[in-house]
N, C-alpha and C positions, 0 to 999 in steps of 0.2 A: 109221573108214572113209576113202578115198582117194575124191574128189568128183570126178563129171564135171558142167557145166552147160553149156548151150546158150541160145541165145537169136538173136533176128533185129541184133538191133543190138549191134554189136561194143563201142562208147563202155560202155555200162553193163555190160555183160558182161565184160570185162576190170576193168571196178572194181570188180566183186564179186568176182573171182578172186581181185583181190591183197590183197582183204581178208581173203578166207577163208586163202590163203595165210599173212598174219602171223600166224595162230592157230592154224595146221597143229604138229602135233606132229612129229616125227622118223617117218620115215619116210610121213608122210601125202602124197600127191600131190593137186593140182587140177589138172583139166585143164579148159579151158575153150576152145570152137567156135561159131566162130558161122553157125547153120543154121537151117532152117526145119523145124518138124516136120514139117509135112504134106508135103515134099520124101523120098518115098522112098529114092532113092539116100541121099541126104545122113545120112540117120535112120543106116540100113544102113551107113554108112562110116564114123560113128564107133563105134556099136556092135565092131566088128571093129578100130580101133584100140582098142579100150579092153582089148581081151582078153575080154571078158565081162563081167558086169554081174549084182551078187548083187542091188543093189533098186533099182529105179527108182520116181521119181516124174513123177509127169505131171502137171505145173502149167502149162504154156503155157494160154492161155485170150483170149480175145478178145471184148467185148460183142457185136461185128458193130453193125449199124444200129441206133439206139435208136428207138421212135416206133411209130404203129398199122402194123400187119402188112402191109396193104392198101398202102402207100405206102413201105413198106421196098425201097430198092435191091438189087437180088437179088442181084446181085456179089457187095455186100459182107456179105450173109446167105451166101451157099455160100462166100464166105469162112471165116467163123465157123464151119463145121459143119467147114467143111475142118481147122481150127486145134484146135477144141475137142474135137470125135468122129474125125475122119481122126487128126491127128497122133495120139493118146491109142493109136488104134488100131494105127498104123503103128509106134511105140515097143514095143506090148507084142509085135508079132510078131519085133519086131527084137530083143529079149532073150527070149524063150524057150525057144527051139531050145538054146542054152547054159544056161536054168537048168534044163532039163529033164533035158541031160543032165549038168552036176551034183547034181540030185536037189535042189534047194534055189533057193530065189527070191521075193523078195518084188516088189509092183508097187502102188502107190498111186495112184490116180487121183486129182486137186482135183474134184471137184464141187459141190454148195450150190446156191447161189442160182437155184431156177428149177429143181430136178431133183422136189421133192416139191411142190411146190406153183404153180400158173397164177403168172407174170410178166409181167403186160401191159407191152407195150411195148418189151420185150425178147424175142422171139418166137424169134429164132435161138439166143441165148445159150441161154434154156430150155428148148428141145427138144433142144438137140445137148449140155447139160449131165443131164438125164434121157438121153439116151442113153448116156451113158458109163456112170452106171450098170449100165444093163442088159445092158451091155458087160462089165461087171466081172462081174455075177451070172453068166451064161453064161461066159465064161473059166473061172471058182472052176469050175464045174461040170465043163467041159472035161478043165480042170487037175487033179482030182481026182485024189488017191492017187500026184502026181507031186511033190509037199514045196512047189510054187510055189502061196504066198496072194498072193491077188486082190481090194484091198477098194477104196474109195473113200471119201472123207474129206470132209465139208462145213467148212469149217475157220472158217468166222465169220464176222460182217461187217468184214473187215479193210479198214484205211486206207490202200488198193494204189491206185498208177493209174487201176484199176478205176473206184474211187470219183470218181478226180479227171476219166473221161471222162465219170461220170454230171451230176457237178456241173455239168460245161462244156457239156452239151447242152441245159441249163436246165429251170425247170418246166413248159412247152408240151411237148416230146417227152418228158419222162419221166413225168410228169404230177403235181399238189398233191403230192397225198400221199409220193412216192414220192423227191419231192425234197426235202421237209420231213423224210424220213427219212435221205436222204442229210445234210444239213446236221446234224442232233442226232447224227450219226456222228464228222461229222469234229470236231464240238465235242468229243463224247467223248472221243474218241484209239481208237474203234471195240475190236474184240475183240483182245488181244494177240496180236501176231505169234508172238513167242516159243512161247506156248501152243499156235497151232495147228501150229509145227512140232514142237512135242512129241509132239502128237499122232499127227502124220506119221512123228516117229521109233520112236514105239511099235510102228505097223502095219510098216514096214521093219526089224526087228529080232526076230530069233529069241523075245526075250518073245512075241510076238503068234502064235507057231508054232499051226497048226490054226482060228486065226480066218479066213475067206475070203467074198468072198462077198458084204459087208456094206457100207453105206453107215454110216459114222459122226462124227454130231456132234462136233464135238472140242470145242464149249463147252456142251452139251447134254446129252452123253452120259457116264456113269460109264465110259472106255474103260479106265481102270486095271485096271478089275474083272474084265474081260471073260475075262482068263485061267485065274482061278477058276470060270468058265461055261462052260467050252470046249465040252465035250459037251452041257450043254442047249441053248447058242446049236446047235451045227451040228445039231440038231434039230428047231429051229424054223425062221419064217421072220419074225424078229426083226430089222428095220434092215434089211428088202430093201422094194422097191416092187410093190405088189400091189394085183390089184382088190378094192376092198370091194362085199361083197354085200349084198342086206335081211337075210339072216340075219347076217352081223356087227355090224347095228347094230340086232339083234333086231324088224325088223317081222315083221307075221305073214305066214305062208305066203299 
């Protein structure tokens, strides 16, 4: 495939072009912009230079405020929801009208941290990261019977940035545990990168055709499999976010 990437800061975004660039085969293009998602116009502008757009990922992501809910600077939380659910959003409208009408399209969301499970402390991130899933669910459903899958990807605890804002806010705003976890991360060398773009490359790639819908582990999850399950998965409601009931965890009526 021929890559577009964007990003807000130009300096690192040009250094990952001319990287990807040296490793481009013949006829491969990188095109690289520096924009903000959550900037509609700007989303919409490169969309329309690019000619169309067979898959996109949506990995921009932003913590927003680390620390109790209660004392979170709201700026910079409607920030986050703006970056993490806005952009994710503004992206997928901005390529589907073109993958609609060539009948084919894939769209990965990043999600993880904070979409299945309470994340104290991080209160923005994990609401506006659960909401892209549910974003993605509703799309697959929208999208249906039009060839464009819609899934979202929790891709690991990688050793991103991310990691390096949690460490720099220290253990008071993130709190014991959460930074003790952080640190046995970065000793690790965290979940490989590599992996979870594999994983990324799977769901963007015609293997994955008829998978939609689905939030999936990429260190968690057997995703290889998934295409030998096509039709039990789109049966079920396996890898989506749902209420549990007393009867799913069998009390009595």
């Amino acid at each position: 495939m021929s890559v577009a990437i964007c990003a807000r800061e130009p300096a690192p975004l040009e250094e990952t072009a001319q990287r990807l660039r040296s490793q481009a085969a013949a006829g491969q293009r990188v095109h690289a912009k520096a924009l903000d998602v959550a900037d509609e116009r700007a989303v919409h502008e490169l969309v329309a230079e690019l000619g169309g757009v067979d898959a996109a990922i949506c990995c921009a992501g932003i913590h927003g405020p680390i620390g109790p809910f209660e004392s979170a600077d709201w700026g910079a939380w409607e920030a986050a929801v703006r970056t993490n659910l806005c952009g994710t959003a503004l992206v997928c409208r901005a390529v589907i009208p073109g993958m609609r009408e060539r009948g084919w399209g894939k769209i990965v969301a990043i999600s993880g941290g904070g979409a299945t499970q309470p994340r104290p402390r991080f209160s923005a991130y994990a609401a506006s990261k659960a909401a892209v899933v549910r974003l993605v669910e509703t799309l697959s459903v929208e999208l249906a019977g039009s060839g464009i899958d819609v899934n979202a990807i929790a891709p690991g605890a990688l050793n991103t940035r991310l990691l390096d804002h949690v460490l720099a806010a220290g253990p008071v705003a993130v709190g014991e545990d959460q930074y003790a976890l952080a640190l046995q991360q970065r000793a690790s060398g965290g979940f490989p990168l590599a992996e979870a773009a594999e994983a990324v490359a799977f769901l963007a790639s015609p293997a994955s055709d008829g998978i939609t819908g689905r939030l999936i582990a990429a260190r968690w999850d057997d995703w290889r499999r998934l295409p030998s399950l096509r039709d039990r998965l789109a049966a079920s409601d396996m890898f989506t976010l749902r209420r549990i009931t007393p009867e799913d965890r069998g009390w009595p009526a």
